[in-house]
VEXVO-222658 format. One record per residue (C-alpha): residue number from 1; residue in one letter; z, x negated, y negated. Coordinates in Angstrom, 3 decimals, m for minus. Each point is the difference from the previous one (the first is absolute). Layout:
N
 num residu       zz       xx       yy
 NUM      A        Z        X        Y
...
% end
This chain:
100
 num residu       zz       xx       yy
   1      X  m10.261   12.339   m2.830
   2      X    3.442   m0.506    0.540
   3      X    0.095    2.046    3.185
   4      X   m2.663   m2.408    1.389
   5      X    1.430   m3.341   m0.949
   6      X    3.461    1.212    1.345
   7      X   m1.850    1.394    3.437
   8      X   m1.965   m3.017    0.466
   9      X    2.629   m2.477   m0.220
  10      X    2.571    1.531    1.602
  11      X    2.700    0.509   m2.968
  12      X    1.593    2.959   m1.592
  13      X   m0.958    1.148   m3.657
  14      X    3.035   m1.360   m1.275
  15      X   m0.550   m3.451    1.342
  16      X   m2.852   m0.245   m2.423
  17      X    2.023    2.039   m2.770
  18      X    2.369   m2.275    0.024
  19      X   m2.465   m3.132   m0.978
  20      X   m0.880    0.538   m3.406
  21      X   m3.165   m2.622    0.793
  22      X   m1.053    2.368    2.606
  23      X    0.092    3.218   m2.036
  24      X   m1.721   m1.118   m2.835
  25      X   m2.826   m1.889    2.476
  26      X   m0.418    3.365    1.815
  27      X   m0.446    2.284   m3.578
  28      X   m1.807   m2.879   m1.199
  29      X   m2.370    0.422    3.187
  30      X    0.177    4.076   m0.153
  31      X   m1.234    0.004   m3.421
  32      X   m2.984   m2.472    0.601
  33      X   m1.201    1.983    3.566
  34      X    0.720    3.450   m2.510
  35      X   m2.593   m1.545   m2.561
  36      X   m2.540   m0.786    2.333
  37      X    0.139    3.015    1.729
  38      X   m0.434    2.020   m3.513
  39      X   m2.461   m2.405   m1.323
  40      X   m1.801   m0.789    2.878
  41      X    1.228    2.003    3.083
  42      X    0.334   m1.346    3.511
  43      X   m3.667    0.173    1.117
  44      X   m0.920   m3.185   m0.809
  45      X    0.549   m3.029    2.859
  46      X    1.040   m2.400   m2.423
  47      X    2.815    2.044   m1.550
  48      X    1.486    0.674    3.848
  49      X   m0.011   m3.736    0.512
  50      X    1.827   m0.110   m3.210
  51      X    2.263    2.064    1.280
  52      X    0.630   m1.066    3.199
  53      X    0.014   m3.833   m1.668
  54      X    3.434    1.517   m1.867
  55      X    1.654    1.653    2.902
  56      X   m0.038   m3.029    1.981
  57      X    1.112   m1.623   m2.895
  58      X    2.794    2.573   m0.454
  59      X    0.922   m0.401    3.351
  60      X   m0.022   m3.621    0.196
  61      X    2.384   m0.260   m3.345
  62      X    2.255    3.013    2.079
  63      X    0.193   m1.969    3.559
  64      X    1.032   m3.284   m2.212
  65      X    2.840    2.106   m1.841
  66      X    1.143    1.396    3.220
  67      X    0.138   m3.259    1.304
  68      X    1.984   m1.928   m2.986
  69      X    2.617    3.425    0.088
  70      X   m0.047   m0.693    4.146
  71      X    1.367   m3.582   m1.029
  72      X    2.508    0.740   m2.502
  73      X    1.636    2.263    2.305
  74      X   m0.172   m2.666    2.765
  75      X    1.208   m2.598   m2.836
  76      X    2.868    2.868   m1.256
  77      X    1.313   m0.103    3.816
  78      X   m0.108   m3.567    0.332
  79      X    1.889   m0.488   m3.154
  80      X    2.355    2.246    1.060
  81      X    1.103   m1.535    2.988
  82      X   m0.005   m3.656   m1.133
  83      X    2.767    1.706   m2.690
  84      X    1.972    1.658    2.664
  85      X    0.037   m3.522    1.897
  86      X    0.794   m1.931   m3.271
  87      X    2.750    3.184   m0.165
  88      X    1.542   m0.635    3.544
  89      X    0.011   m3.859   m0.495
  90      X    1.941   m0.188   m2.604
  91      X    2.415    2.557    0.700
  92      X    0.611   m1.508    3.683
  93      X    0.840   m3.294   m2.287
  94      X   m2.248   m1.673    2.209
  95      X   m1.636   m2.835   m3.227
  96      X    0.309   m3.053    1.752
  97      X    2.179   m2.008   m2.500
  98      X   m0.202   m3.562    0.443
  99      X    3.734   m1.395    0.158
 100      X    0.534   m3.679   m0.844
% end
């Protein structure tokens, strides 16, 4: 399950290992497909629409936490360099200080 979710959206397994929402949303869809395969099996239509209703599901809830880690890393760099300009600023002296 695990291979499929990482395959489909593009990310490595330990993108998703490292989100403890995705983990236990990925067992907690492995062990619901696992049941209706024992129970049920996969010949039924209904139970493949199921199952293709939570893999787009999975992937949807994968693409949007690839996205928010896309933007911290974009927000990380940005912070980063408004620091180092606050850094050069105020080492150059260069405040404006009113004088009277």
């Amino acid at each position: 399950m695990i291979d499929i979710a990482t395959k489909r959206a593009g990310v490595s397994r330990a993108f998703i290992y490292n989100s403890q929402e995705l983990r236990e949303l990925i067992e907690s869809h492995k062990v619901q497909a696992n049941a209706k395969v024992v129970a049920h099996g996969l010949s039924s239509k209904r139970d493949q629409q199921k199952i293709k209703g939570l893999q787009n599901k999975l992937e949807a809830v994968i693409a949007k936490s690839k996205n928010q880690a896309l933007e911290i890393v974009r927000l990380q760099k940005e912070n980063d360099i408004l620091k180092q300009h606050i850094e050069k600023i105020t080492a150059d002296n260069v405040i404006p200080i009113s004088r009277s």
